[in-house]
C-alpha positions in Angstrom: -243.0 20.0 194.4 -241.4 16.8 195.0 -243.8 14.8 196.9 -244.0 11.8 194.6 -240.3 11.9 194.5 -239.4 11.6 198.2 -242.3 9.0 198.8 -240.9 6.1 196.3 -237.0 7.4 197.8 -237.8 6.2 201.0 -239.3 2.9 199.9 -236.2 2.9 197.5 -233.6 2.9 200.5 -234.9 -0.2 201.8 -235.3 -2.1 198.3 -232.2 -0.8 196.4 -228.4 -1.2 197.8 -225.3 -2.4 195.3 -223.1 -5.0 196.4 -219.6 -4.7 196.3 -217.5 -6.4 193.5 -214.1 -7.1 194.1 -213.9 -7.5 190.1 -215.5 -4.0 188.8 -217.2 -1.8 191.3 -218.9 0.1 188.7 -220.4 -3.0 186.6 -221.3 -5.1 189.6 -224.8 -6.6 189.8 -227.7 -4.9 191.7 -228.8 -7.0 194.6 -232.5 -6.6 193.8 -232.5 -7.8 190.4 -235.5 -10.1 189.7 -236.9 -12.0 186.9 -240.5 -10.8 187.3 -242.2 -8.0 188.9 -245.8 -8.5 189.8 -247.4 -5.1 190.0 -246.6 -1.5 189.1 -245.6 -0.6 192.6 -242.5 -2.4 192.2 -241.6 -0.6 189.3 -242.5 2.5 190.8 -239.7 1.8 193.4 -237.4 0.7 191.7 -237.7 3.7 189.1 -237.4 6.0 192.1 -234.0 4.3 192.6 -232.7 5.5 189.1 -233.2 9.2 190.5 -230.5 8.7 193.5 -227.7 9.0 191.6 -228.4 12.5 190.9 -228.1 13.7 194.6 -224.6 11.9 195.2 -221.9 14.6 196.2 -220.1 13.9 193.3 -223.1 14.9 190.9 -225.1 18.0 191.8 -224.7 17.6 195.1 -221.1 19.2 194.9 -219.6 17.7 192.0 -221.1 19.0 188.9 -221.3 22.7 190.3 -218.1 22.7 192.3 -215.1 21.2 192.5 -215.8 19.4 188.5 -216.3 22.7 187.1 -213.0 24.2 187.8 -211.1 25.2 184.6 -214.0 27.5 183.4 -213.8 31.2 183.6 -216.4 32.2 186.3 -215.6 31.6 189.6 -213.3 29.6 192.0 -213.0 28.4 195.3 -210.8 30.2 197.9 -209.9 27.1 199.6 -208.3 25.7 196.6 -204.7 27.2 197.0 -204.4 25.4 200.3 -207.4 22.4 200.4 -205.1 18.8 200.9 -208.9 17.4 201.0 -209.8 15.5 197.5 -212.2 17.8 196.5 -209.4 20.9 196.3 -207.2 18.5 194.6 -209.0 17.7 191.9 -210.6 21.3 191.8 -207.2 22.9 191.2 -206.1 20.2 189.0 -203.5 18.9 191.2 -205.2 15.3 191.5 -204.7 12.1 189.5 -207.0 9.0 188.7 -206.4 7.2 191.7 -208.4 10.2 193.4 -212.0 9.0 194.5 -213.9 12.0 193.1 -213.3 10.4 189.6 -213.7 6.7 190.4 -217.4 7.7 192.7 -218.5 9.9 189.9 -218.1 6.8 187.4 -219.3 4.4 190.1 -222.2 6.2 190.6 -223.2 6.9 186.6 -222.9 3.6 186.2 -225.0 2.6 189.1 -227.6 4.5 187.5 -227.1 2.8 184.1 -227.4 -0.7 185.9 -230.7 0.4 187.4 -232.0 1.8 184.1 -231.4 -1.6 182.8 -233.0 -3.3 185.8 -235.9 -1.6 185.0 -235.7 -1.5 180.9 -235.8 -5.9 181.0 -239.0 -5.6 183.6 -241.1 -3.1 181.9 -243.7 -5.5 180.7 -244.0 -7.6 183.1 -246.5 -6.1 185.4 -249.9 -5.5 184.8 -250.3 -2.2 184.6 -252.2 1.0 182.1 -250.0 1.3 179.0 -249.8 5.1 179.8 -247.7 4.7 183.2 -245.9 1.7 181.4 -244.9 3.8 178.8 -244.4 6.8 181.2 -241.6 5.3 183.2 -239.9 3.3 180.5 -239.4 6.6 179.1 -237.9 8.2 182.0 -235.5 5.0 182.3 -234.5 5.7 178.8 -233.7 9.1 179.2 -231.9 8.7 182.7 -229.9 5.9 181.5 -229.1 8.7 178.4 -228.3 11.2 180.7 -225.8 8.9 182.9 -224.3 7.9 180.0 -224.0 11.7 178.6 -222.4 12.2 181.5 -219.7 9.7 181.2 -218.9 10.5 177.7 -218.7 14.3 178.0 -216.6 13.9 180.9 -214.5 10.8 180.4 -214.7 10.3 176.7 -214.7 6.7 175.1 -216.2 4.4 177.7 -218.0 1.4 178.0 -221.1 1.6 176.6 -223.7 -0.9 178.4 -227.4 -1.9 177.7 -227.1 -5.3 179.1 -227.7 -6.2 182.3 -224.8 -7.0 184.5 -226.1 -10.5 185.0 -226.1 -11.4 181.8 -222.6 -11.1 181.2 -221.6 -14.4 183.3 -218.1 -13.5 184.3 -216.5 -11.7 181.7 -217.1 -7.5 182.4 -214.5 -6.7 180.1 -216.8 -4.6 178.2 -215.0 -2.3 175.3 -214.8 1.4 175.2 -217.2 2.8 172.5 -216.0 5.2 170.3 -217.9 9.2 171.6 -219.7 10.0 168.7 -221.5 6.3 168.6 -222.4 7.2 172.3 -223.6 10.3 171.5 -225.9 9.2 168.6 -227.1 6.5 171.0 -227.7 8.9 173.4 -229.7 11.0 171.2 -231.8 7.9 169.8 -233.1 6.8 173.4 -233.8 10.1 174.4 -235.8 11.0 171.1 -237.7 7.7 172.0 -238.1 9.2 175.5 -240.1 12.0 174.0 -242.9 10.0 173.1 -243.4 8.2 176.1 -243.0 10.4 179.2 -246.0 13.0 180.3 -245.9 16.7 179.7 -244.7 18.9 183.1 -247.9 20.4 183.0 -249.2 16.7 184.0 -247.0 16.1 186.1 -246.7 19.3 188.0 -243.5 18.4 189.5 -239.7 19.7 188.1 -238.7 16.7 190.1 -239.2 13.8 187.7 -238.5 13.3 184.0 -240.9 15.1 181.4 -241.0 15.9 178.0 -239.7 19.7 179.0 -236.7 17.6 180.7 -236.4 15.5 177.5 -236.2 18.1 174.9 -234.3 20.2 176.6 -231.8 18.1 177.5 -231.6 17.1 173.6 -230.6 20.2 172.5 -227.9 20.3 175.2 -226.5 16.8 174.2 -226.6 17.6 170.6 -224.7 21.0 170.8 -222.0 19.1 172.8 -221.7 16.2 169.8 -221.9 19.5 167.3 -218.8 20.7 168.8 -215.1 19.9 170.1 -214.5 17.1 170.0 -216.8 15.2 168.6 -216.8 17.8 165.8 -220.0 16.6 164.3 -221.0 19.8 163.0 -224.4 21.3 161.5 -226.5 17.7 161.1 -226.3 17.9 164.9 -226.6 21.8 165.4 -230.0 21.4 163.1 -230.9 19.0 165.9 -230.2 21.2 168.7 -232.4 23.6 166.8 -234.9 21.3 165.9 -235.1 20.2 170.4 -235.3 23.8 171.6 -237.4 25.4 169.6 -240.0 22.4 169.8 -239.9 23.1 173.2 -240.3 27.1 172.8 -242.9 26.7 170.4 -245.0 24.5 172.6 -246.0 27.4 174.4 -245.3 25.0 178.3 -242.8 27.4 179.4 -241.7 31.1 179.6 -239.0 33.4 181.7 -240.5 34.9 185.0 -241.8 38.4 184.4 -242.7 39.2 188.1 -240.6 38.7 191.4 -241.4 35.9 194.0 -244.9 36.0 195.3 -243.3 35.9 198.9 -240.4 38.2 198.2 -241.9 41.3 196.4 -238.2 43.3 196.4 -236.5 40.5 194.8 -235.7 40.5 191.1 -237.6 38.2 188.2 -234.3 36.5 187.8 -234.2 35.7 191.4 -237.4 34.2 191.5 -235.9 30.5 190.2 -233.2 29.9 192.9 -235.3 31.4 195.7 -237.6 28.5 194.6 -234.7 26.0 194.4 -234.1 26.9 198.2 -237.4 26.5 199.6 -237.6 22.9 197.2 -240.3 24.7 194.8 -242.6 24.7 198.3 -244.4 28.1 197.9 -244.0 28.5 194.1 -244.3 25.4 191.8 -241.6 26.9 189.7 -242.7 25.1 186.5 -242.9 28.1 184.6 -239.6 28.5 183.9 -237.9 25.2 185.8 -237.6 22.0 183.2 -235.9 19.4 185.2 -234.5 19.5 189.3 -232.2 17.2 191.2 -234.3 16.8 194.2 -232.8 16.7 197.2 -234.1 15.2 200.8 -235.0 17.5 203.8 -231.6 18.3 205.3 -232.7 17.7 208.8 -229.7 18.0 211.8 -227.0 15.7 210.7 -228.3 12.6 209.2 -231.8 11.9 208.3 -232.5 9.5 210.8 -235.8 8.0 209.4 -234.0 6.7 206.3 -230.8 6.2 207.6 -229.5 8.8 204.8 -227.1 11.8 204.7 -228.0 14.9 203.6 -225.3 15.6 200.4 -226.0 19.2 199.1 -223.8 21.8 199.9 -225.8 24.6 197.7 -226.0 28.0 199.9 -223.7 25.8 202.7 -220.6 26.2 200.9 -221.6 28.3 198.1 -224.5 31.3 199.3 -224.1 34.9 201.2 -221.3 33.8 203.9 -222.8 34.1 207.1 -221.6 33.0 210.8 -225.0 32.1 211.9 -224.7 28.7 213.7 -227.9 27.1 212.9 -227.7 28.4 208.8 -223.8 28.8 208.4 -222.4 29.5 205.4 -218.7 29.4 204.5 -218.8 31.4 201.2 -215.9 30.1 199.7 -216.8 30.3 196.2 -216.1 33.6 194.7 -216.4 35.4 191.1 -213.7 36.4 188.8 -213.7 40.0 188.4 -213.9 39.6 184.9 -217.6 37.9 185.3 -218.2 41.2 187.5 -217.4 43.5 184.9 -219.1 41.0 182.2 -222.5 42.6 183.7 -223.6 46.1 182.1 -225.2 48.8 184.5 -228.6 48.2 185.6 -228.2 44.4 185.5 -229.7 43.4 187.7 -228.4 39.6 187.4 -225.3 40.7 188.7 -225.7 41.5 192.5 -228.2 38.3 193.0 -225.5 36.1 191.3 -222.6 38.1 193.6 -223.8 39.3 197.1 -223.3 42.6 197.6 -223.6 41.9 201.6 -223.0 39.5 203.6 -224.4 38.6 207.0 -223.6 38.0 210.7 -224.5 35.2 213.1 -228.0 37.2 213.6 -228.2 37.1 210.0 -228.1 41.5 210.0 -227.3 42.3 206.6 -223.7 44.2 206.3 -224.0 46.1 202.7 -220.6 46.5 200.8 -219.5 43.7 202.6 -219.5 44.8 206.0 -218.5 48.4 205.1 -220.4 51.3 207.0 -220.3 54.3 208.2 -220.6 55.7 211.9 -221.5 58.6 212.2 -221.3 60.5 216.0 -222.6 63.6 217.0 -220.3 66.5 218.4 -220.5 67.6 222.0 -219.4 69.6 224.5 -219.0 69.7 227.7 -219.6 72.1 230.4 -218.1 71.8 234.3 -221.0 72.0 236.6 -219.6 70.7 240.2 -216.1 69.4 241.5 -216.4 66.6 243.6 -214.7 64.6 246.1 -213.7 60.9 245.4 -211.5 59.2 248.2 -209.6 62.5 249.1 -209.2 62.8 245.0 -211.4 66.0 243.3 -213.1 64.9 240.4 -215.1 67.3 237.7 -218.0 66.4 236.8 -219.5 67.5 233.1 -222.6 68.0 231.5 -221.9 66.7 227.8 -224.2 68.1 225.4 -224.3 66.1 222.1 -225.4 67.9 219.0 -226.8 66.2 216.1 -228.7 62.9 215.5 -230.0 60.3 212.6 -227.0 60.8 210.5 -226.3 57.6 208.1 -224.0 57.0 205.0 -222.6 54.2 203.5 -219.0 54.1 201.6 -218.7 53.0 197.4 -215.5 51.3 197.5 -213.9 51.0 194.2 -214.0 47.1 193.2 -210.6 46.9 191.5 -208.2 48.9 194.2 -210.3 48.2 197.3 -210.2 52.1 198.3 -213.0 54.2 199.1 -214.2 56.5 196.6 -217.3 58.2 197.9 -219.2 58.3 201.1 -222.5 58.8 200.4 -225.2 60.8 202.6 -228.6 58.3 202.9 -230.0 60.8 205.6 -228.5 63.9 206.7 -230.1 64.1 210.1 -230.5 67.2 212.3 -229.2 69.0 215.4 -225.9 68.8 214.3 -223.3 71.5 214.7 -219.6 72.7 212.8 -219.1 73.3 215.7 -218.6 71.0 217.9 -218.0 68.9 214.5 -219.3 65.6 214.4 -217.1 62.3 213.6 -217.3 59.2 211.4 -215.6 55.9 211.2 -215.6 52.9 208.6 -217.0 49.9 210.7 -217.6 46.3 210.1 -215.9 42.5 209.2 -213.8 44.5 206.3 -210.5 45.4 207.3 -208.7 47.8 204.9 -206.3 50.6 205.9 -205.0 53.7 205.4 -208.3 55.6 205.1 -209.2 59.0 206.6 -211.9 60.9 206.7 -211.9 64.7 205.2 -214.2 67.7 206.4 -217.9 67.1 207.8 -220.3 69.9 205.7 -223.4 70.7 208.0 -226.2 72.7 206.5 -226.3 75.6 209.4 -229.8 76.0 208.7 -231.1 72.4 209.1 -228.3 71.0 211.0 -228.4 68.0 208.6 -225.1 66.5 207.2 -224.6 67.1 203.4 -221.7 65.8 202.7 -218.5 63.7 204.4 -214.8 64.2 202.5 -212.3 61.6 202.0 -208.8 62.9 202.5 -207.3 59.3 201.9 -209.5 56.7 200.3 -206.9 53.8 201.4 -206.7 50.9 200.0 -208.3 46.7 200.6 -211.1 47.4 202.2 -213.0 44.8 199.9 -212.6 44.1 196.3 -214.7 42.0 193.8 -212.7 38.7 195.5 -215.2 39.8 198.4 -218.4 39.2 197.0 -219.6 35.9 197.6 -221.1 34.1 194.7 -225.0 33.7 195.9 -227.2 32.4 193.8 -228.2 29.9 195.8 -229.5 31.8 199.7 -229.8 30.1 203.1 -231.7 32.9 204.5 -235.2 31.7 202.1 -234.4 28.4 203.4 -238.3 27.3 204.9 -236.6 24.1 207.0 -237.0 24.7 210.7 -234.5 22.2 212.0 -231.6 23.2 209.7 -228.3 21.1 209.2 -225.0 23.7 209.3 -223.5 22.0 206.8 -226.1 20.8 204.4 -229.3 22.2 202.8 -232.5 20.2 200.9 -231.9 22.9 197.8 -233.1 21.5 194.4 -230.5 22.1 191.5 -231.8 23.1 188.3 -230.2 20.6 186.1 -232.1 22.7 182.9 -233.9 25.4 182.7 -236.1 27.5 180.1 -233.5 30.7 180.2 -231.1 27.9 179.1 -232.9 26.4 175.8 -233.6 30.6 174.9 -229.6 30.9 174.3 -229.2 27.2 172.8 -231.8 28.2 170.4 -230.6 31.3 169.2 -226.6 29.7 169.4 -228.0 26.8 167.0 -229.8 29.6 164.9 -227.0 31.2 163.7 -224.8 27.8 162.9 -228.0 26.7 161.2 -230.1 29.5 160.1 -227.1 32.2 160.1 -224.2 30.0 158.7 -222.3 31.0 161.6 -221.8 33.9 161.8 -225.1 36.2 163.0 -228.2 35.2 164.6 -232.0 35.7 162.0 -234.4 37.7 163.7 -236.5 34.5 165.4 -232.6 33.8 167.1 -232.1 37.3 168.0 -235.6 37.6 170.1 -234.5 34.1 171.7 -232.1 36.0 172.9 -233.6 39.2 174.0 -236.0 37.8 176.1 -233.3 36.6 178.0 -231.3 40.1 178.5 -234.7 42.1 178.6 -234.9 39.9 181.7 -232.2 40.8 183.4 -232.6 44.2 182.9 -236.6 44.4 184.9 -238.1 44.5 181.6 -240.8 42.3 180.5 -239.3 39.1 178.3 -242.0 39.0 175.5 -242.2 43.0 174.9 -239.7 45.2 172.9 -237.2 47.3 175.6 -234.6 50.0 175.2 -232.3 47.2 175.8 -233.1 45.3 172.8 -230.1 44.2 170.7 -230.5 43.9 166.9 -227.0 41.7 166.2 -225.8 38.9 168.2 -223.1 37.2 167.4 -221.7 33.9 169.0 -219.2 36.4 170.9 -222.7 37.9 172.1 -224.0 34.5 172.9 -220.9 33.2 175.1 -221.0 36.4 176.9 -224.7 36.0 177.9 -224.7 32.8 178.6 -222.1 33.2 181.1 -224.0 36.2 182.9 -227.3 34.2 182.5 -226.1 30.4 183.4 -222.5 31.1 185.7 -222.6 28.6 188.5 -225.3 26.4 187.4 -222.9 23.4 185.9 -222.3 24.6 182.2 -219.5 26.8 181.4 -216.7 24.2 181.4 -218.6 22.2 179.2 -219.7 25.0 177.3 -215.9 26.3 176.6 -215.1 22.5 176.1 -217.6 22.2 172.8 -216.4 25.6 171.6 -212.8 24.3 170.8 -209.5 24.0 173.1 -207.8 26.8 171.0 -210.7 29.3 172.5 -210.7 27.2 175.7 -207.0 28.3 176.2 -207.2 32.1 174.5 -210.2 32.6 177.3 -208.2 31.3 180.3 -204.9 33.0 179.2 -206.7 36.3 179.0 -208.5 36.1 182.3 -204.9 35.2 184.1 -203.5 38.1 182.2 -205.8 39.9 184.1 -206.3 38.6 187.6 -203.1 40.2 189.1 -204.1 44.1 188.6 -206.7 43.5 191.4 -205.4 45.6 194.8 -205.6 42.5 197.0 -204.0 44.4 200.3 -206.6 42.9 202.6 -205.4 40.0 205.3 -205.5 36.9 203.3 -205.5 38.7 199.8 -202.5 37.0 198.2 -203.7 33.1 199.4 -207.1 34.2 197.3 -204.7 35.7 194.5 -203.3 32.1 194.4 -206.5 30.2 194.7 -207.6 32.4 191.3 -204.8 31.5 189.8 -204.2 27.8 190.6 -206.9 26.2 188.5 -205.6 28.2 185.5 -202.5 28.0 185.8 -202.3 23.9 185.9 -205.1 23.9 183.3 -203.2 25.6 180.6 -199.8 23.7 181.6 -201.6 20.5 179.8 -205.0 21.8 178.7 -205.8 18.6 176.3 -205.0 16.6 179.6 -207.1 18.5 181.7 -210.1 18.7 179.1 -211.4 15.5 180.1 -211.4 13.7 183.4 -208.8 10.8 183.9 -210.6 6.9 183.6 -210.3 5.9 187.4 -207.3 3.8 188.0 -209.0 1.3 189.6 -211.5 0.2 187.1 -208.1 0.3 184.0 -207.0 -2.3 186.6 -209.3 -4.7 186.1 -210.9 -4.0 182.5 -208.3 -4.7 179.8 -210.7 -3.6 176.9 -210.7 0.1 178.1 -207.4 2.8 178.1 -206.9 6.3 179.9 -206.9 9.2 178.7 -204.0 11.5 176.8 -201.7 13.1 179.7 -203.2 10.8 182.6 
């Protein structure tokens, strides 16, 4: 539900362009800036400007769930081994701070900061209700927070800046500020924010800035200034604690229970990112979305009625890899085996998050990743009549097949790529032993080696029981395979739909999300570190009775009595992978178990039969990431400050290794 949102964006792209400063792009002065403002439209405009910088490429629409998120220990791209474009560079930490992923990320955080500012030395100006006045000086509070959360977390010390640009005459050299002053800055303006924006229940929209935004966005800034490296230990986990569980205890939000109204065979857990695809159209999703980056309808190619180009790549780049024309999808991304085998049995998380299919340019689903089974019926044939072709004899036959309506599919083992069952899903009729019928492996996988063993036929029936594998072979597909999917092209609602782009919201936070941050700040707080209390520990089942098809607010047999932060990491991985958290989330848990996690996972990578075509460039592309990371890892743990702002502002400095 974004309807206010895309209204005041298209007013915005006539009102609100920056101008180009030769002395410091990211600092320059908004063209728009005014001393007055006459009526609460214009603030209404110029507030839906401070939203923008949320769809750039370099924030969610890319960025902050791609190419920035490399050095975690989910997923990777395969094009990373061999990408010369910017993106792969800095993905595979092969890029330096001259590269413009790092200097248009800062540009456009601070673009946002400028705007908040804009806004922030306007608000009473207009006449206007003190409800909407307070209202959207709230969300300019928090949005110029959350820009400036994002610079700190990522960059470290930077300038921090509440003045507007104008103000500061000719002189931009504005000092770096130390993190943990930014941080309780941060968390000052956004506690203010609290008390001025409406509830999401108001609002009915995930697109815009609400109290569920606010608070739960606080208790993901203040576990980041509780851990590495701001180090600021349990006054700021008590926080975090405090944020999430006002939130939880307001009673606003709760975990789906039930699949998608639209999409009865779909999981609970599903239910979110099918909503994210169709931009919250036929489900609201404010039961368990907090806060979206909203993105325009992707049109074909540019929208032309605003002049603007589409920027999210969610299910173009990163979805179920198909080679449909009109909804193509490259499926580049793909899941460390380790996140596979993260998942217990019966999660049902796991094959939503990894595709267990992919699909063709008629979108047809091929299960196990284009593995099937053909199955053909014996025959035999009979000579009934020699004839005469151009002075040549030729038999002719009456072929008599024998058997119909067989199907089976093929379990292939994830690790070794070889087939280890071919499993009967119906044994059809007619057929004979003899004549015996045949089967083949089919589809895009291409293993080798395989062959087929005896055909069993029930003489009675006629119906095949059971197939034989006399060599399982090996590559046919492998966990490298699976496609991560979270996010699915084929619930897209669009009727003109760009190739390359999609209109998908990203969930910047949601209410799965502040569960685990509660019961993580319950046992630094509640359990002195070491085990969650019994309030964090049903935080924490809600979330895993979930994924498991069991209601969230009623005991299950999977219902864990301990949980540990070891417990915690691991769920919020299977819970959260892909949405934009783990490499922060394995920054603020220390570098020493930054490295231990990323040297274990390489130590494991290479036992993975990858004897497919292409296998050892994707062997590589796992690897690359981790491999640079850990040659420098306190380098790599924060992105360089772009070389072109160090060269004109004196009072700031780059970063250790850059």
């Amino acid at each position: 539900m974004k309807r206010w949102y895309n209204v005041f964006l298209i007013l915005f792209f006539g009102l609100f362009m920056v101008e180009s400063c030769n002395k410091d792009i990211s600092l320059s002065p908004i063209t728009f800036t005014t001393t007055s403002q006459t009526n609460a439209a214009e603030l209404n405009n110029q507030l839906a400007g401070l939203y923008s910088p949320l769809e750039a490429e370099q924030l969610y629409g890319w960025g902050l769930w791609g190419y920035f998120e490399s050095g975690n220990d989910e997923g990777f791209s395969t094009s990373d081994a061999t990408g010369t474009v910017t993106q792969s560079l800095t993905a595979s930490f092969r890029s330096s701070s001259q590269d413009a992923t790092y200097m248009n990320f800062w540009k456009n955080l601070y673009s946002g900061v400028e705007r908040a500012n804009v806004i922030l030395s306007v608000i009473n100006q207009p006449v206007m209700d003190s409800v909407s006045r307070a209202n959207i000086k709230g969300q300019a509070l928090f949005l110029r927070a959350y820009y400036f959360y994002l610079l700190v977390n990522n960059f470290g010390d930077v300038p921090y800046k509440t003045q507007l640009t104008s103000s500061l005459g000719t002189n931009f050299n504005i000092p770096a500020t130390p993190s943990k002053a930014i941080y309780d800055s941060i968390i000052q303006d956004m506690t203010t924010a609290d008390s001025l924006v409406q509830s999401i229940s108001k609002a009915q929209t995930t697109s815009v800035v609400t109290k569920s935004a606010v608070e739960g966005i606080l208790a993901r800034v203040c576990l980041a200034a509780a851990g590495s490296p701001i180090n600021g230990g349990l006054p700021y986990y008590q926080k975090a604690l405090y944020w999430s569980e006002k939130l939880i205890n307001s009673g606003v939000h709760s975990l789906y229970s039930s699949s998608h109204p639209y999409f009865p065979s779909t999981s609970a857990y599903a239910r979110v990112f099918i909503n994210n695809m169709q931009d919250n159209y036929n489900d609201n999703n404010l039961t368990e979305d907090m806060w979206d980056a909203a993105f325009l309808s992707n049109g074909a190619g540019s929208n032309t009625s605003l002049g603007y180009t589409a920027t999210q790549q969610l299910g173009a780049i990163l979805g179920v890899t198909s080679a449909s024309a009109s909804s193509k999808c490259t499926g580049v991304y793909r899941p460390f085996p380790t996140l596979y085998n993260l998942y217990g049995n019966g999660d049902l998380r796991r094959d939503w998050v990894m595709s267990p299919y992919i699909l063709d340019a008629n979108n047809n689903k091929f299960f196990n990743l284009g593995v099937t089974v053909k199955i053909t019926a014996g025959y035999t044939k009979t000579i009934v009549d020699t004839v005469i072709v151009r002075g040549v004899p030729k038999i002719v036959y009456d072929t008599t097949y024998y058997g119909s309506g067989a199907t089976a599919t093929a379990t292939v083992d994830p690790v070794t790529g070889s087939v280890t069952a071919i499993n009967i899903t119906n044994g059809g009729s007619g057929y004979s032993s003899n004549p015996a019928p045949t089967a083949s492996l089919t589809g895009p996988s291409a293993g080798k080696n395989f062959k087929f063993g005896t055909i069993t036929v029930d003489p009675t029936t006629g119906s095949i029981t059971s197939i034989a594998i006399a060599n399982a072979g090996t590559g046919y597909i492998t966990i490298y395979d699976r496609p991560v999917a979270k996010w699915r092209r084929e619930y897209e609602i669009n009727f003109t739909k760009n190739p390359s782009y999609t209109s998908c919201n990203f969930p910047i936070i949601r209410y799965a999300d502040v569960l685990l941050m509660a019961a993580e700040a319950d046992i630094q707080v509640r359990g002195g570190g070491t085990n969650a209390t019994s309030i964090g520990i049903g935080y924490y089942n809600q979330v895993k009775r979930r994924a498991y098809g069991f209601a969230p607010n009623v005991s299950s047999a999977v219902d864990v009595s301990v949980v540990t932060m070891d417990s915690i990491k691991a769920e919020r991985s299977r819970e959260l992978c892909f949405e934009g958290v783990r490499r922060n989330d394995l920054k603020r848990w220390g570098i020493t178990n930054w490295v231990n996690t990323l040297t274990n996972l390489n130590s494991q990578l290479g036992i993975y039969n990858l004897t497919s075509p292409g296998s050892s460039t994707i062997l590589t592309a796992s690897q690359i990431a981790i491999n640079n990371f850990l040659s420098n890892p306190q380098k790599y743990s924060l992105f360089p400050i772009p070389a072109s702002e160090l060269a004109v502002e004196s009072a700031i400095y780059q970063n250790q290794g850059w």
